[in-house]
N, C-alpha and C positions, 0 to 999 in steps of 0.2 A: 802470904797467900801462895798457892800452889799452881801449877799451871792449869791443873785440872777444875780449881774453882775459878780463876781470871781463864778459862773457857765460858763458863757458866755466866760472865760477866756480860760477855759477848752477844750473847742470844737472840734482844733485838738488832744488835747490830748484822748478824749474819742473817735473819729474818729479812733485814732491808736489804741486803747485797744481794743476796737469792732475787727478794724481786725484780732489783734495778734488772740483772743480768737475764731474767725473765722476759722482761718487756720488749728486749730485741730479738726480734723474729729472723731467728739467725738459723734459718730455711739455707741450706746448701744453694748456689746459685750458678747460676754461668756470671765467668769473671767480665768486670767493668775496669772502664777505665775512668779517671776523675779528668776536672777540668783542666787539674796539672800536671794529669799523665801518669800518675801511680795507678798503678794495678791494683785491684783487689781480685783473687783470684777468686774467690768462693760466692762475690758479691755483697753488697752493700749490709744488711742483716749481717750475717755473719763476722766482718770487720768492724761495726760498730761494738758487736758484743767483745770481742776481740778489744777494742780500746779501750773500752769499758772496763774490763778484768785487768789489764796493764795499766789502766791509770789509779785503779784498787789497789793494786799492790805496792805500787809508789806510796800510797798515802798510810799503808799496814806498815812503814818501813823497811820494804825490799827493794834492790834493785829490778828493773823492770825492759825486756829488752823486744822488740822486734822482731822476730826475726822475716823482714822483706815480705810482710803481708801473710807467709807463708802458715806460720804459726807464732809463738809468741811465749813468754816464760817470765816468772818471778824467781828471783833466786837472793838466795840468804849465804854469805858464804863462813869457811870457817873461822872460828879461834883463830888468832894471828899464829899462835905458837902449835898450830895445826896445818900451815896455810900453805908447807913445802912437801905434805904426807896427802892431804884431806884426799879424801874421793870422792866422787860422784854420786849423789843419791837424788832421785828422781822421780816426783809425782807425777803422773802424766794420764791428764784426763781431757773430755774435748767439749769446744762452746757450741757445734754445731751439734741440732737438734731435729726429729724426725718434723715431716709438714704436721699442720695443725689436724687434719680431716676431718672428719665428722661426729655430731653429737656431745658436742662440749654443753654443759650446763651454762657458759659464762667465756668471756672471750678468754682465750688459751695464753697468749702473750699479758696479763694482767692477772698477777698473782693474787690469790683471794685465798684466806684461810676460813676452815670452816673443822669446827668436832674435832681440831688439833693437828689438823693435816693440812700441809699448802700446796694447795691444786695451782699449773699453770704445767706449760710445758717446758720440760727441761729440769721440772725442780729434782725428779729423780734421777734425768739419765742425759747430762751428767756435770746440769752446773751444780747440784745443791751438791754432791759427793767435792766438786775443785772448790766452793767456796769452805767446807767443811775443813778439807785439807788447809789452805791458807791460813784461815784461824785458828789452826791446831798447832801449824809453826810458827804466827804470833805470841800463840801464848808464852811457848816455850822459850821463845827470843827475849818478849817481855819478863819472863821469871828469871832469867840471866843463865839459863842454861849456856851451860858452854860445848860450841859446835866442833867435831872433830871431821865431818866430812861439809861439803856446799851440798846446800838441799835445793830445789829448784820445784817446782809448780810449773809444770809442761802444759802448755793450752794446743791440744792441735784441732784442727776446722772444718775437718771433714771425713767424719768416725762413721757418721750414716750412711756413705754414700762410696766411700772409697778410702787410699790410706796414703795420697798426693800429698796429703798435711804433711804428718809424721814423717813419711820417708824425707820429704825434704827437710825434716826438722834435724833427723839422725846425720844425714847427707853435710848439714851445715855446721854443726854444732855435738855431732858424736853421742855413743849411747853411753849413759851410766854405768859406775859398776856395780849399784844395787838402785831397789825401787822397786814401785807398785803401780797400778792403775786401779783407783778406783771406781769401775766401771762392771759390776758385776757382785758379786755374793761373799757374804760372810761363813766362815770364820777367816778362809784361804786358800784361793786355787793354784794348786803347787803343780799342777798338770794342766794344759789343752791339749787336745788329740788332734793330730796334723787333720787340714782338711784337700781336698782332690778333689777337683770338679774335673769331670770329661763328657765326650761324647762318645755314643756309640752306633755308627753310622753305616748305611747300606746303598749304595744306588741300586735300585731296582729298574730291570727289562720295561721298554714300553713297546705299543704298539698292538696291544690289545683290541678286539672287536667291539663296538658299539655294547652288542647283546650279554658281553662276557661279566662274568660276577665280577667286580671290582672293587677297592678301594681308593677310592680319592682321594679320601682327606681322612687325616683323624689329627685332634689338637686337642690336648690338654696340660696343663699348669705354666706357671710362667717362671718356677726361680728355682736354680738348685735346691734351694734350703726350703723349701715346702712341698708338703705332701697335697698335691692336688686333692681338690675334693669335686672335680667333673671333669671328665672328659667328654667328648663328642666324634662321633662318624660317623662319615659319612660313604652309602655303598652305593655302587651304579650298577646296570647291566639288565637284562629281560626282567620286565616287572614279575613274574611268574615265581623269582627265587624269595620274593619278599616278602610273601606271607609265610612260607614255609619260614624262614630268618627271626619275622616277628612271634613265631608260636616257637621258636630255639629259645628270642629269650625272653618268653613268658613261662617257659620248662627251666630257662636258667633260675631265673629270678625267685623259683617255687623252692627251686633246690637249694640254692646256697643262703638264701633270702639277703642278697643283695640286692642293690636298685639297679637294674638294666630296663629302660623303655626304649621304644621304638616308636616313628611315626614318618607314613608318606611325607616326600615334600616335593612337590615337581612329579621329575623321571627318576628322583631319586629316595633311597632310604636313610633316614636320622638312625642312628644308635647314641643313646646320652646312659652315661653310667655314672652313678653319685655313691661318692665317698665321705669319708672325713677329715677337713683340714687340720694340719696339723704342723710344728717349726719342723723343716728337717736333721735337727738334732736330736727331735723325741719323737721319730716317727710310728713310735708304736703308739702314739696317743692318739692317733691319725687310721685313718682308711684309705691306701692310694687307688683313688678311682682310674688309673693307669692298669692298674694288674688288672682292676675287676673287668676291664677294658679288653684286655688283651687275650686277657681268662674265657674271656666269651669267643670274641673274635677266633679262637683258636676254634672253635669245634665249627666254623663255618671255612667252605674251602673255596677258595678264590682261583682264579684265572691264571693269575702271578704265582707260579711256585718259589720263586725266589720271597715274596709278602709271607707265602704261609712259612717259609724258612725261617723267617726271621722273627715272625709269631712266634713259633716253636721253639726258637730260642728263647727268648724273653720266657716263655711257659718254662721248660726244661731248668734253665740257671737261675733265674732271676724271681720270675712271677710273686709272691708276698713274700719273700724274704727278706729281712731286715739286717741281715748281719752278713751278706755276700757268701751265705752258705755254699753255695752250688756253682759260683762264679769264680771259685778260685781265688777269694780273700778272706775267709773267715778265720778274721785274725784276733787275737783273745791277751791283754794282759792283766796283772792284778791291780795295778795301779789306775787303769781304765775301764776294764772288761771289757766286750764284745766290740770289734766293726760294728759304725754305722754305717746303711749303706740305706739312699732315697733317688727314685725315681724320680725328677720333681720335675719333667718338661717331656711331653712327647709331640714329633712332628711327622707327619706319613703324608706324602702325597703318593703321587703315581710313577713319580722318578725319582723319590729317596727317602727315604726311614731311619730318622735319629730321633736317639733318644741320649736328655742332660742329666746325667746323674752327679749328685752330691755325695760325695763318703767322708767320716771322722772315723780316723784310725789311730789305733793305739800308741802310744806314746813310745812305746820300745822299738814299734816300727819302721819302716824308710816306705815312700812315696816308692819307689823300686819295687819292694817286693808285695807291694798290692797290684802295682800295675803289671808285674809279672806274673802272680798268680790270675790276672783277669786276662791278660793275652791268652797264657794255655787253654781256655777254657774257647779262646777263638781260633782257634785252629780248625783250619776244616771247614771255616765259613768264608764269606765272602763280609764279613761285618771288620771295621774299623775303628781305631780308638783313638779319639783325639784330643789330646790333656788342653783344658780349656784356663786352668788355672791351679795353684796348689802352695799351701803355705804346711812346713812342717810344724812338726809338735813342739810343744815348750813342755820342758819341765823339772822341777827342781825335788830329789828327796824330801822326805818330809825331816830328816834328821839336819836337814841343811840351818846351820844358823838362820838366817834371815828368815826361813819357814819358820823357827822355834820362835823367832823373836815374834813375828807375826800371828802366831796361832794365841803367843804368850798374852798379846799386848788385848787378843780378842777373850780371852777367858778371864784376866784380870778384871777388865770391865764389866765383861756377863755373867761371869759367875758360869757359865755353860762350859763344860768340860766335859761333856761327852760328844760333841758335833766336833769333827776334826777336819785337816787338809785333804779336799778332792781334786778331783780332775774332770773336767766340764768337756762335753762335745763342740762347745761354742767357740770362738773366737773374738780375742781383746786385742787392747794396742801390746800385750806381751809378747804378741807373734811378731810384731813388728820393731822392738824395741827390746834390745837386747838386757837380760839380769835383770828382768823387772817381772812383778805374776802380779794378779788379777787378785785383789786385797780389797773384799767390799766395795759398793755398797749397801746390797738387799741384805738384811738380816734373817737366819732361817724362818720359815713360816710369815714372814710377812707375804701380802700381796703385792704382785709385780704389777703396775699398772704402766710400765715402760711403754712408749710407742702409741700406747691405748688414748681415747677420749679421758678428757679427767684427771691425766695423771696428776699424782698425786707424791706426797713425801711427809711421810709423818715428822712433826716436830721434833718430840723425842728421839723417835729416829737417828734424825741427823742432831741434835747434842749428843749421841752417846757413839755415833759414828764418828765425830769429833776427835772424843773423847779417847777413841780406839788411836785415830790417827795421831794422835799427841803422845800416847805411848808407846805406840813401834818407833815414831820418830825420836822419842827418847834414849829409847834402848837400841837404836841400830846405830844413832849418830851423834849424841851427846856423851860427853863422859857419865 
């Protein structure tokens, strides 16, 4: 028997481990402490699943280690007559999973199959892809393959929410010198495009008159990485300016046939302008209800000429552009294509004007020379830029061994040989984890139900994602 049929042996068995690992609502938490003083940093959910996965792997015959609540790892090490060479190769996927929210058919933590798919949460993203792995390096354990590097199965516990896991896992226990995460799409992401969160900020004059046109307030979206689909403002000053305002934009609204309404409220006027949401790594899927926002706001003139200045920027550099055209980043390579660049948070009162933008930049690029071309473009303003966060780009040729072995191991099983290695706007544990890329597990055209009510994980799916991992694992680490 072959390893790829003692996979197929496996089936209910990885069916039940999927669910066991299901059932712990291992919801990212605020850390606790036990009755005897160990820490769980992520909270109770999360460490049970965590136990749960390392006392699996003990029983799969691997060794199985701790590491300090932190994260946690099964590993297989090599051939003895490999054991003074072997290197480091590394699964690394994670047990924490997004909250349950709303609109489940059926409770979310209680794995149910149904039309060949097993809905709960986590089976896609991203216990069913770690348990898939484990029994792919079973098998091969079991058929007597012989190991030229230690393989390892990385559990880190907090991929949803931040990267306190992993980094302490790297911190404690070092990065491999090959490996994948399966936490993301098939055939193989041999690139991500660095990402750049900042702000771009203004104090604005006060001391304005009661009567005077103002703005007060404007708020819209909540998170770099989304393309708001509402904003709100809010304008003060003599009632007299506000009908004229409201027939601006009922003229805007006719022309562009965006949604801009207005409506009294108090002493004051509403302005709500509605877009369409969308991830900030595909912001053209999306309508950012910020531009349409500001697009407007621009043709009405306020009190604050520093406000309408900085209107008029936002209008001038920025306004729908997608790819930092006008801003002094529109930066372009073959391996990525275009700058992304999202608006995803606006905040105006009456003493300060920022806005948090998201950008995914090309993999040939440096964080430097984005934020260099976005400075010149602020020259001459009174606006400020302030890096809120920023991880570079990953990325490996496609001619790179371990790319070939990985596209290999995906086209031997699918037969698909025309879908090749890309480069994703997103962000995996490869950013944080060094010689490791983003190797399934959505297969093209399937549906993503990640994050969503329902998720889901087709059976087949995951044996033939198994099945994939059993053959890169072959061909990168066995004789």
């Amino acid at each position: 028997m072959g390893y790829l049929e003692r996979l197929e042996t496996y089936r209910d068995e990885m069916i039940r481990t999927l669910g066991e690992s299901v059932s712990y609502p291992s919801v990212n938490a605020d850390a606790v402490r036990t009755k005897d003083g160990e820490v769980l940093p992520f909270g109770r959910g999360v460490q049970d699943a965590l136990v749960h996965m390392l006392a699996k792997g003990e029983s799969l015959g691997f060794e199985a280690h701790n590491v300090d609540n932190y994260a946690g790892y099964v590993e297989l090490k090599a051939d003895d007559k490999y054991a003074d060479s072997a290197k480091e190769f590394a699964i690394v996927g994670h047990l924490d999973v997004m909250p349950e929210g709303t609109g489940w058919d059926g409770d979310p933590f209680v794995m149910t199959e149904k039309d060949g798919y097993l809905y709960g949460r986590g089976t896609s993203d991203d216990k069913g892809p770690v348990v898939a792995s484990m029994y792919a390096l079973k098998a091969l354990k079991e058929e007597g393959a012989v190991f030229k590097s230690n393989v390892r199965v990385v559990f880190g516990l907090d991929e949803e929410t931040g990267s306190t896991s992993i980094n302490y896992y790297t911190e404690h226990c070092g990065h491999p010198d090959m490996g994948f995460t399966p936490d993301g799409e098939f055939p193989v992401v041999n690139g991500e495009m660095g990402i750049l969160v900042f702000d771009l900020a203004q104090k604005l004059s006060t001391g304005f008159a009661t009567d005077d046109l103002r703005l007060t307030k404007l708020q819209s979206g909540e998170r770099h990485n989304a393309v708001p689909a509402d904003a709100k403002a809010v304008i003060a000053g003599d009632k007299k300016y506000f009908d004229a305002i409201a027939d601006l934009a009922a003229a805007y609204a006719r022309e562009t046939g965006y949604t801009v309404r207005t409506k009294k409220q108090g002493a004051s006027l509403v302005v709500e302008t509605k877009g369409v949401a969308a991830h900030g790594a595909h912001p053209q899927l999306g309508l950012n209800a910020i531009s349409i926002m500001m697009d407007f706001l621009g043709r009405v003139s306020f009190a604050n000429e520093e406000l309408n200045d900085f209107i008029r920027f936002y209008n001038d550099h920025i306004g729908f552009d997608l790819h930092g055209d006008r801003i002094g980043c529109k930066f372009e390579d073959n391996p990525s294509g275009p700058l992304i660049f999202n608006v995803g948070v606006a905040n105006i009162n009456e003493e300060l004007a920022t806005l948090t933008i998201g950008i995914r930049y090309p993999v040939t690029y440096t964080e430097d020379q984005v934020t260099g071309g976005i400075q010149s473009s602020l020259e001459n303003t009174s606006i400020g830029l302030v890096i809120r966060a920023g991880q570079g780009p990953v990325f490996m040729d496609v001619d790179t061994p371990m790319v070939q072995d990985m596209l290999g191991a995906y086209r031997d099983e699918t037969g698909d040989n025309e879908s090749g290695a890309m480069v994703i706007g997103g962000g995996t544990y490869a950013k944080s984890v060094n010689n490791i890329l983003c190797f399934g597990g959505m297969f093209p055209g399937e549906e993503d139900t990640m994050h969503q009510a329902n998720e889901k994980f087709c059976i087949e799916s995951f044996m033939k994602m198994a099945r994939i991992y059993a053959r890169a694992i072959a061909k990168l680490c066995c004789e």
